[in-house]
C-alpha positions as CSV (number, residue, x, y, z in Angstrom):
1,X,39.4,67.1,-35.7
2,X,36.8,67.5,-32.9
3,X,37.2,64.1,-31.6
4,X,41.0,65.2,-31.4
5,X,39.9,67.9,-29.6
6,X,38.1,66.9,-27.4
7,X,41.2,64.9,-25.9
8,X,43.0,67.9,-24.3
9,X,39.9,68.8,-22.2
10,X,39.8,64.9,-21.1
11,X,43.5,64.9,-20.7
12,X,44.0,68.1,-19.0
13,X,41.0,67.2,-16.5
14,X,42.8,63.9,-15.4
15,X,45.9,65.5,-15.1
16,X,44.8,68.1,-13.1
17,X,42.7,65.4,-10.5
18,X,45.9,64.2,-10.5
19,X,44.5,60.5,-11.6
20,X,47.7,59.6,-13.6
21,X,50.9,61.0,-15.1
22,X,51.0,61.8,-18.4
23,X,52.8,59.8,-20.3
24,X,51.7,56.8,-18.1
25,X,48.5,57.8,-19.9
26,X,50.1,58.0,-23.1
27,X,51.6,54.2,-22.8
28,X,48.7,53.2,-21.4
29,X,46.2,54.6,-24.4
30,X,48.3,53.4,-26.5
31,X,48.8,49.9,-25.6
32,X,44.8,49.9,-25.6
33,X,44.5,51.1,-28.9
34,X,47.1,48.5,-30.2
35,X,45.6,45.1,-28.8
36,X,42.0,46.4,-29.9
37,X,43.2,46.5,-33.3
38,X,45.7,43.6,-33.3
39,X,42.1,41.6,-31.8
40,X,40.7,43.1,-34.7
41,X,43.2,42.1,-37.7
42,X,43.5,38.5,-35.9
43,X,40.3,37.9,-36.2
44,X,39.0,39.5,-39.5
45,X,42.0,40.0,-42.0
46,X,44.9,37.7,-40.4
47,X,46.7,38.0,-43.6
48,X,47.3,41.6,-43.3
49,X,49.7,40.7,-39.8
50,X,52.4,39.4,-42.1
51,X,54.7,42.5,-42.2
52,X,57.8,43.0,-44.2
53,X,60.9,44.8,-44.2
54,X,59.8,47.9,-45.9
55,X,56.1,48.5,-43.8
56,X,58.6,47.8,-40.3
57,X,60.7,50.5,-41.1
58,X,58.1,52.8,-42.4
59,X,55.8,52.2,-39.7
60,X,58.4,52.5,-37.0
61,X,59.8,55.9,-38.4
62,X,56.4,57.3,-38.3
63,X,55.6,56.1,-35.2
64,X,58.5,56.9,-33.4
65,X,58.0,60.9,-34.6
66,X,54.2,60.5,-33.5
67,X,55.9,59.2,-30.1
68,X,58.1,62.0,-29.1
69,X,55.5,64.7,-30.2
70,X,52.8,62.9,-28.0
71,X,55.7,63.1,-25.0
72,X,56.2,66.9,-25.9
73,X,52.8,67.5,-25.9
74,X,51.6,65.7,-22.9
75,X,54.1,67.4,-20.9
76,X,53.3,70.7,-22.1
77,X,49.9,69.9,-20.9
78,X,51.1,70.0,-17.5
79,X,52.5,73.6,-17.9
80,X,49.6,75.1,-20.1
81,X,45.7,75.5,-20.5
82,X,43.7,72.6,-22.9
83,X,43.1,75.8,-25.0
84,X,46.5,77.1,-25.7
85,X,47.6,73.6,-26.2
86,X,45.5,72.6,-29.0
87,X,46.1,76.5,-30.3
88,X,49.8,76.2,-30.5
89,X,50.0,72.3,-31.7
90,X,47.9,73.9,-34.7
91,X,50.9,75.6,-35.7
92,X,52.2,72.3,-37.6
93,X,49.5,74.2,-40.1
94,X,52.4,76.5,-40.9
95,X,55.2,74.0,-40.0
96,X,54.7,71.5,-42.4
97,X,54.6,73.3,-45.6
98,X,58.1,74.7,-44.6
99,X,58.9,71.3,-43.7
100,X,58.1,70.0,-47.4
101,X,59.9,73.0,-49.0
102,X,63.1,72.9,-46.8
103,X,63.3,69.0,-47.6
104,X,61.9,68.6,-51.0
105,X,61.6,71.7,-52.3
106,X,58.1,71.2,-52.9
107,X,56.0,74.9,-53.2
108,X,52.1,74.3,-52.2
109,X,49.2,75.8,-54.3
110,X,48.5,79.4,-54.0
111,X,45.5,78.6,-52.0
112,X,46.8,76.6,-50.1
113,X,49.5,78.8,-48.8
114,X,46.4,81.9,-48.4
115,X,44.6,79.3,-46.4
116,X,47.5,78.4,-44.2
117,X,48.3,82.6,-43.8
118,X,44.7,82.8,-42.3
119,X,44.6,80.2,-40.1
120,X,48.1,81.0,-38.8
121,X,47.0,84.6,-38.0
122,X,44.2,83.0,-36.5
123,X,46.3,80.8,-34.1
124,X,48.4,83.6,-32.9
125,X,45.0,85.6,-32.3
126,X,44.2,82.8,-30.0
127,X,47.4,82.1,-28.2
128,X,48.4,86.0,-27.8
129,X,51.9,85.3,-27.1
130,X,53.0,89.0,-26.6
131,X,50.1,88.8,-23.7
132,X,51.2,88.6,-19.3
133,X,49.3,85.4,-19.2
134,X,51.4,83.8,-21.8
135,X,54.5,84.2,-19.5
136,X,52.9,82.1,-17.0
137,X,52.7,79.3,-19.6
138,X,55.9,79.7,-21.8
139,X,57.7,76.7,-20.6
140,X,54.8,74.6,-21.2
141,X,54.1,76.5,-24.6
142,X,57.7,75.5,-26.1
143,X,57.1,72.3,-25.2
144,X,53.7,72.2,-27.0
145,X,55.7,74.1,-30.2
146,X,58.3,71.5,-30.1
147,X,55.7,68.5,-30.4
148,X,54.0,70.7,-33.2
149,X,57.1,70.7,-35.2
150,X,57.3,66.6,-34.7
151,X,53.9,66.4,-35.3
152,X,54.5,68.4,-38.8
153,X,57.2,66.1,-39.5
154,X,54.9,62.8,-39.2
155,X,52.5,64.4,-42.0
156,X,55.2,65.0,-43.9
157,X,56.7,61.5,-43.6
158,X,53.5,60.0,-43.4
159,X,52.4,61.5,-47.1
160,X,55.6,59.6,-48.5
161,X,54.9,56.3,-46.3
162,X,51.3,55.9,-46.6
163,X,50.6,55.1,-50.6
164,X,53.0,52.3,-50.2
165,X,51.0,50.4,-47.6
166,X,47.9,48.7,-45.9
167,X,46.5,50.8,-43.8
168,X,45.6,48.9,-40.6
169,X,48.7,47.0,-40.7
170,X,50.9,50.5,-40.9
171,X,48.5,51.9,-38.3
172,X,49.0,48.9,-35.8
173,X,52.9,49.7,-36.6
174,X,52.3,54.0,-35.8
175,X,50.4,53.0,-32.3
176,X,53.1,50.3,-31.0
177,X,56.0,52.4,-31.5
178,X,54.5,55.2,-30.0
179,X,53.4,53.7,-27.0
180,X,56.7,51.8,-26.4
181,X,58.6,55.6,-27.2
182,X,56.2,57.0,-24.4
183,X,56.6,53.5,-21.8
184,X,61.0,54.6,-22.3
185,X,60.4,58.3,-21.5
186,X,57.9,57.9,-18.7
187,X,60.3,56.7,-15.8
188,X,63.1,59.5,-17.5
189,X,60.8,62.5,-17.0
190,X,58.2,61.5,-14.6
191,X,57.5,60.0,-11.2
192,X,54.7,57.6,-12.8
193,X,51.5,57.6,-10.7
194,X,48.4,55.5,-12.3
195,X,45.1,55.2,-10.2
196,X,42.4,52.3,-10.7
197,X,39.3,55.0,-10.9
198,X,36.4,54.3,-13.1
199,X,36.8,57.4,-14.3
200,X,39.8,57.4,-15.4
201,X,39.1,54.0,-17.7
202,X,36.2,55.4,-18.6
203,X,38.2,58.5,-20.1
204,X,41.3,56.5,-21.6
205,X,38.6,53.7,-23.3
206,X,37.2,57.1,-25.6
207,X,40.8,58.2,-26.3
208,X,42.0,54.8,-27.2
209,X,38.8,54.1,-29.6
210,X,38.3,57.6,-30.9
211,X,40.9,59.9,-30.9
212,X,43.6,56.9,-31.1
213,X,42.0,54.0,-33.7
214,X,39.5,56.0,-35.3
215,X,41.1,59.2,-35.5
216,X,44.9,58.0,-36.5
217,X,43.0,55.4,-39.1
218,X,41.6,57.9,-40.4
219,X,44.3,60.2,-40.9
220,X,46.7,57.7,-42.4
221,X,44.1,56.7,-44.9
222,X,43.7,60.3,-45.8
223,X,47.1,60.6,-46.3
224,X,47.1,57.9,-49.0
225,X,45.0,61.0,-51.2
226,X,45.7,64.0,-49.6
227,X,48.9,65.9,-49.7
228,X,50.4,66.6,-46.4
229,X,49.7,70.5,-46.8
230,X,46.0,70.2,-47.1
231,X,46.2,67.5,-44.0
232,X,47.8,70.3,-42.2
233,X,44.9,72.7,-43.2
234,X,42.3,70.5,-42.2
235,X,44.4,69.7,-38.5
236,X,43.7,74.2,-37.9
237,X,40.4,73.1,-37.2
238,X,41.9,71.1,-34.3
239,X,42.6,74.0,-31.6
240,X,38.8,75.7,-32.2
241,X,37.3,72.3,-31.1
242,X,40.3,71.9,-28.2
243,X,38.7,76.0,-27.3
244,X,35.1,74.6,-27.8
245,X,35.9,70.9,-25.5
246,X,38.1,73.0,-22.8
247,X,34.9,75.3,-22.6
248,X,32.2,73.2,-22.3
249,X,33.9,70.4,-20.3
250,X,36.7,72.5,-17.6
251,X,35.0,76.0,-18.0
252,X,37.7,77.5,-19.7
253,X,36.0,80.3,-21.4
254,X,36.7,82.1,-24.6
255,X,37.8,86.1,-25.6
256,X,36.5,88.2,-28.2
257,X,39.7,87.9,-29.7
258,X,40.0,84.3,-29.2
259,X,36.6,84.0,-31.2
260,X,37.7,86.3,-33.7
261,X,41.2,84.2,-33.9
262,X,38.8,80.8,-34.6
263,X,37.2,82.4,-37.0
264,X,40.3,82.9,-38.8
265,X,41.3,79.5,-38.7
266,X,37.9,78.4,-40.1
267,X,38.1,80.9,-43.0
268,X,41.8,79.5,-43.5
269,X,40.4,76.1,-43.9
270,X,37.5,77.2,-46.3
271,X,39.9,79.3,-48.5
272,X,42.3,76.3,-49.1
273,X,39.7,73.6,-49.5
274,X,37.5,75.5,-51.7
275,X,41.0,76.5,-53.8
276,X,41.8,72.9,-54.1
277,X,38.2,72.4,-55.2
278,X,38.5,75.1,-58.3
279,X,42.2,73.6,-59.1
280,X,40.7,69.8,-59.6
281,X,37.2,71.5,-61.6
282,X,37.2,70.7,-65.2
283,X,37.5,74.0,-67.1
């Protein structure tokens, strides 16, 4: 979760030098990401590239989702703050238990659901919607919502997908599709600008190694263990790090009530993992 957010500091800072367009980033990261681990799996575990029907689908489904919230999100960058970004795509905390229970009827743990009550509370603390400065953002802020809801939807799918398969080869899968979803929907939404700065390579090499391999391979090996209401939980802790990264990186500085609203979101998280705890202790 930090590493994730420390990407909409980074991302918002070359956006607003103006060093490339967003999802030109996106395609680009992406693509990075993808022939670092294909290098990998061709060197180290070539049996792992055969891929059949089952791990294609999968992998494309999820990685299609993870695509179009990464274009929803990366436009709503441009039409937003780092902070309120990684605020509002932490509302996939309260998204993706609906998400289970509207599709599969599934009810999460009672704390679970007191967990995901806090850190809700929390996030609307820290995005103040009923504030003036949130009018200034709201186009950008239903855009950020919109990739929350997708991004939901790819825990959710991803909880189903991920017992069934190898990891790195369903990873590899996730990171192609998303880049090619974000290469179709540059030139539809954007007048694609990339520069050639050192910076800017320097910034896009992090996000493909951390927040991309690491922090997706990560996430989809969780995901073979963890239901997808407690990977939601966790992701809360994603828009205090965005605050903490937009802070100490772009100066954007943090409310009372913005630290109270963290705080929130941290108690949610402790409340719901400690409850999960008690549920698997032997009596």
């Amino acid at each position: 979760m930090a590493v994730w957010g420390s990407s909409f500091a980074i991302l918002r800072s070359l956006l607003g030098a103006a060093q490339a367009t967003p999802l030109a980033l996106v395609s680009v990261r992406m693509a990075m990401a993808s022939l670092l681990l294909l290098a990998y799996l061709a060197a180290f575990r070539r049996s792992e590239l055969r891929v059949h029907r089952e791990l294609l689908r999968d992998g494309i489904f999820a990685g299609a989702l993870l695509g179009v919230g990464f274009v929803l999100q990366s436009e709503g960058l441009q039409r937003t703050t780092a902070s309120r970004s990684g605020f509002l795509t932490g509302t996939l905390v309260v998204l993706t238990p609906l998400i289970e229970f509207a599709l599969f009827r599934k009810r999460p743990p009672a704390p679970a659901l007191l967990g995901v009550l806090l850190a809700f509370l929390g996030m609307t603390a820290l995005s103040a919607p009923w504030s003036d400065a949130a009018q200034a953002t709201l186009l950008g802020d239903w855009l950020t919502l919109g990739c929350a809801l997708v991004f939901a939807g790819q825990i959710v799918a991803l909880g189903r997908i991920a017992p069934r398969h190898p990891v790195l080869p369903l990873l590899l899968l996730q990171l192609l599709t998303c880049g090619a979803v974000a290469a179709l929907a540059g030139p539809l939404v954007e007048a694609q600008h990339f520069s050639a700065q050192p910076r800017l390579w320097m910034a896009l090499a992090y996000l493909a190694l951390f927040a991309t391999l690491f922090a997706f391979g990560i996430q989809t090996w969780a995901q073979r263990i963890l239901p997808p209401v407690r990977v939601a939980l966790i992701s809360s802790l994603e828009p205090m790090f965005a605050a903490l990264w937009a802070a100490l990186f772009i100066g954007e500085r943090l409310t009372t009530r913005e630290l109270a609203g963290g705080a929130l979101i941290v108690a949610g998280v402790v409340v719901g993992e400690a409850g999960a705890a008690l549920r698997r202790a032997p009596p």
